[in-house]
N, C-alpha and C positions, 0 to 999 in steps of 0.2 A: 595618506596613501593606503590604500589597502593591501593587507598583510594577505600574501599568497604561501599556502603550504602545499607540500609532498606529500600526501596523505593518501592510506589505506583507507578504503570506501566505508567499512565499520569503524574506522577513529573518525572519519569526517560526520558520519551520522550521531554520533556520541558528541562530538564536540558541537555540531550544528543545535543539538538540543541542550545543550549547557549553555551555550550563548542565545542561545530560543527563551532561559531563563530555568531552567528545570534543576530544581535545588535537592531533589528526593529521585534514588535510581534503588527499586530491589530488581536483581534478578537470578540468574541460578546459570551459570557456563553449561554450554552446548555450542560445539561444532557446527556452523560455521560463523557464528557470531561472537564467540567467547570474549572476541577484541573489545566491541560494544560493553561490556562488561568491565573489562580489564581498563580500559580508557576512562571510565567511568571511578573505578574505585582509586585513580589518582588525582581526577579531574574536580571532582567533589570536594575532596581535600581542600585545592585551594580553592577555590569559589566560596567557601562557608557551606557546603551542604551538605549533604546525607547520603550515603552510600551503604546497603545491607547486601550483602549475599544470603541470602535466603535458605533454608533449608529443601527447599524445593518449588518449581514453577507456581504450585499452588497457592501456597502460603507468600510468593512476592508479589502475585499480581492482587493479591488481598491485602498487602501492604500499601501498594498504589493505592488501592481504591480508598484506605483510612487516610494517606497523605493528602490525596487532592481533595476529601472532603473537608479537610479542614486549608485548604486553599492554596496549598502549594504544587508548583508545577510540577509531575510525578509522572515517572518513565517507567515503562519496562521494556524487554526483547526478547526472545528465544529464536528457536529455528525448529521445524520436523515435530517431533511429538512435543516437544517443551510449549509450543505454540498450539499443540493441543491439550496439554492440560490446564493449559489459562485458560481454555476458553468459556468453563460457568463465572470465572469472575468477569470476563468481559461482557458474555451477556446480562452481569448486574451491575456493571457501570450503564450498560444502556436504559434498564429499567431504573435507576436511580437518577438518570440523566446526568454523569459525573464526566465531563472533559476531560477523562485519561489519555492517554497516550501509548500507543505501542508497537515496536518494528517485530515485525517477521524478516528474519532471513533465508528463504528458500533452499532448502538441498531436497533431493532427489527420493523416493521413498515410500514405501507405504510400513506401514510400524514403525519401527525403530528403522528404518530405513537406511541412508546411506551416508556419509558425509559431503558428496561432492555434488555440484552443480544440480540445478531444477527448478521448475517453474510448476510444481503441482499441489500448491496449494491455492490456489485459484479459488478452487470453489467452496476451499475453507473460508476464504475469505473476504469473498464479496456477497455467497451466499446464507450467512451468519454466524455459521461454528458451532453457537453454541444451542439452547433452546427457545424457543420460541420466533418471532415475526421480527426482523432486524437484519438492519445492514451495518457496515461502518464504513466511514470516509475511507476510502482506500484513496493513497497513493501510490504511486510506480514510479520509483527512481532510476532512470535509466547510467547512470553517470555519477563518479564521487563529486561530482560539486551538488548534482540535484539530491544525494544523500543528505549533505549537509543543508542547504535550501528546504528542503523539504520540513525535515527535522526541526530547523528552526522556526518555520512556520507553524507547525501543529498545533502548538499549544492554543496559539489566538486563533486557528481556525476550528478547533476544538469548545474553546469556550464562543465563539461566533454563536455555535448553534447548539453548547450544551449538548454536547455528544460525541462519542471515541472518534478518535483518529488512528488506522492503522497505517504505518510504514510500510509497504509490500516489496521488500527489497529482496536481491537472489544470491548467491554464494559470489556468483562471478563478477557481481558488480561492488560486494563485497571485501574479496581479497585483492583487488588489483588498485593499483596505487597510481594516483592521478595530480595534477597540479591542479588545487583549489586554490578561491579566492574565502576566505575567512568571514563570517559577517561578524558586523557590530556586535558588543553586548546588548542584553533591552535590559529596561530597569522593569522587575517586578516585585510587587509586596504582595507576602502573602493572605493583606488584610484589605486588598485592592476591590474584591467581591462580594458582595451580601449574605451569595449563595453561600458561601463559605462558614462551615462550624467555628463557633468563637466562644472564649471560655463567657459566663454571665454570674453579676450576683443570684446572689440567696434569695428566692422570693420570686428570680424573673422566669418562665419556662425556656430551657434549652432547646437548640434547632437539633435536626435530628436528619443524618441524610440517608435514606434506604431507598428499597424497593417502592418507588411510587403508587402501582401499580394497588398498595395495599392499603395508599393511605387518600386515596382520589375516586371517587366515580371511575370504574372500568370503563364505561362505555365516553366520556368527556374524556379520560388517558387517552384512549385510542385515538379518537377523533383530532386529536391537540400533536398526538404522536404522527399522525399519519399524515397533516395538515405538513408540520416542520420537514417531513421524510421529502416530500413533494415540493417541496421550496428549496431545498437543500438538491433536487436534483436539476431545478429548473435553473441557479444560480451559480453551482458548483461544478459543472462538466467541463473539464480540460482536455484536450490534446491539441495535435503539431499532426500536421500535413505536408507528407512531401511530395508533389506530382501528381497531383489524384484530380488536377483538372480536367486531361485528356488519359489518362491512363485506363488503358484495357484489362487487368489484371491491377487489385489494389491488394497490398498486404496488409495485415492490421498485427502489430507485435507490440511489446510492452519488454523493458528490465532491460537483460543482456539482447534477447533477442531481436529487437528493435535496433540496436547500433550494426544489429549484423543487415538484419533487413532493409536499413539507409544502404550498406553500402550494395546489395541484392538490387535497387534500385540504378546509384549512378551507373555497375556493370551493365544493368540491361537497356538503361537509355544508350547507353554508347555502342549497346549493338543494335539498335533504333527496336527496341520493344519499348513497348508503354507500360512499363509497370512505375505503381506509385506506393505511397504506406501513410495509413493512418497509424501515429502513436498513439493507444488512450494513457493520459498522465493521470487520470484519475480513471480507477477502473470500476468504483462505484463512486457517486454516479456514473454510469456506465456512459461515455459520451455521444451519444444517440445522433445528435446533431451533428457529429463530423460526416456524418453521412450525408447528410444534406447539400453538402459541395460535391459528389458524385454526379458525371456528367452521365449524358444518354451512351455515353461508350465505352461504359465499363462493362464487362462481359462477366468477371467471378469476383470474391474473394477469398482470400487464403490469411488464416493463420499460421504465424511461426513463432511455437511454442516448443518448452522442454519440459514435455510430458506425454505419456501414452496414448490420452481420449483426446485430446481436444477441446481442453476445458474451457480456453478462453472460445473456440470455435462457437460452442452454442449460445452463448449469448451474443455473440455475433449476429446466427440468424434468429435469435429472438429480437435483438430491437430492429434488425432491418425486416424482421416479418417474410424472411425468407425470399427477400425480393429478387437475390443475385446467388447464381450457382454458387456454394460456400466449402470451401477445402481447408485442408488444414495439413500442414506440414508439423509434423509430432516427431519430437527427436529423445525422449527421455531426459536421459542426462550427459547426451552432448550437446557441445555448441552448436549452433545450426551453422551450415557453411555457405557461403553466400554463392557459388554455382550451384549449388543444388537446389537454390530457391530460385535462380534463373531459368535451370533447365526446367523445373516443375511450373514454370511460368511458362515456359514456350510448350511443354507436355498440353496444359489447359487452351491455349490456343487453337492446339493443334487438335482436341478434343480426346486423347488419350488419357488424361487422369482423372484418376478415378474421388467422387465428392466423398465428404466428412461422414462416418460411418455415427452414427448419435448414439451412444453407448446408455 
């Protein structure tokens, strides 16, 4: 029988990746994730593995990057700026091709920012962070069970494709405490991989894992790089559609946002408007394809996000190519309230509101 817990959406993400097999966790507390951390430095314990608080973001995400080369499943997390100062090591897990792992927990903010609810680091996140030409697997957990689903998946979707997977989870979904269903353990050895550093005799030369970039043909990197980036988005694109058969008004949300925007939905069917929602669960690859179920009478789209621009907005109209009038419902760091996404649905009918300002 499967063991159901009461769990906070940060213990669920924690424990989803300890049962995912993750024996190695640095990271550094920060608001609103701290739990992830905290969960971790007990959880560790008894598993047999590895738990460091770090001296700081930078020095644990460089901790990750030594554990998984030598082949263990290796975690980090932050939130707000902590998730900004990982990010040169994360763009050298990508040039190293190392299968790291790591949750962002969204709060609200620009610098040192806020501690409570947001959705704006969007374009930290699916637009690469750190320097150079890269993405990372984004997913979007709307819910503490897909916290924990999520999390325990990463790791084998990670090594799938030899490259990071980020967690893109938000404060609200978070702190709120849900009934999950627990998965199994997996069995992993950390000598399961080839890729994987291992100690050698005297005489034989040692593997070595860095920057590829320096030990390959630049122009065969790119090419091999750009080849895998393309397959990973042709195989990798998730989301969940509700309504968007007939629907005149489609919403596209993600995280907390998207549980409001279901229910934005059943309200406005039951006052006979056609609004429908695409959730993208993976927000890079960005799901390009759920659009493709869009009927001849759908009239706009709207994002409902918690953030100022409308971040998730413009890539909206970049893969649809601008095809459908594109709005965006921007609420910072509140929750978005689900008549307000009804009346801005019957506003765009009615042709009173006004489209997505492209900052």
């Amino acid at each position: 029988m499967a063991e159901t817990l009461l769990i906070k959406g940060n213990e669920a993400l924690a424990e989803g990746a300890i049962r995912g097999g993750c024996r190695f966790y640095a990271g550094y507390p920060i608001t609103p994730q701290s739990e992830i951390l905290e969960w971790m430095a007990k959880r560790q314990k008894e598993v047999g593995g590895v738990f460091v608080q770090g001296e700081s973001e930078i020095a644990s995400v460089n901790m990750v990057f030594a554990a998984r080369a030598l082949g263990s499943r290796a975690f980090t997390s932050s939130s707000g700026p902590g998730f900004t100062l990982k990010q040169e090591g994360i763009a050298y897990w990508v040039s190293a091709e190392l299968p790291g792992v790591v949750a962002c927990v969204q709060r609200y903010g620009i610098g040192d920012g806020f501690i409570g609810a947001g959705q704006d680091n969007y374009w930290q996140a699916v637009k690469g962070g750190g320097n150079g030409d890269y993405h990372l697997i984004t997913l979007a957990p709307n819910s503490v069970q897909e916290n924990m689903d999520m999390a325990y998946e990463s790791f084998e979707l990670a090594e799938k494709w030899m490259h990071p997977v980020l967690i893109l989870s938000d404060a609200t979904i978070g702190q709120m405490i849900e009934p999950c269903q627990a998965r199994p353990y997996k069995e992993y050895s950390i000598d399961q991989y080839d890729w994987a550093v291992k100690g050698t005799p005297i005489g034989i030369k040692n593997k070595v894992i860095t920057d590829k970039t320096y030990n390959e043909d630049i122009d065969q990197w790119n090419a091999r790089y750009l080849a895998k980036c393309r397959k990973i988005i042709e195989e990798e694109q998730r989301w969940e559609s509700t309504m968007v058969e007939d629907a005149e008004v489609v919403l596209i949300a993600y995280g907390i946002s998207s549980r409001v925007a279901e229910g934005a939905v059943r309200m406005a069917r039951a006052q006979g408007i056609k609004l429908g929602l695409i959730r993208p669960i993976t927000l890079w690859p960005f799901p390009r394809k759920a659009f493709e179920e869009l009927s001849g009478s759908c009239k706009a789209l709207v994002t409902v996000e918690m953030n100022m621009m409308g971040q998730l907005c413009e890539d909206v109209m970049l893969y649809t190519k601008s095809k459908y009038p594109t709005y965006a419902i921007t609420t910072a760091y509140q929750v978005p309230a689900i008549d307000e996404i009804v009346a801005f649905a019957q506003d765009i009918l009615a042709g009173t509101a006004k489209e997505q300002e492209v900052f």
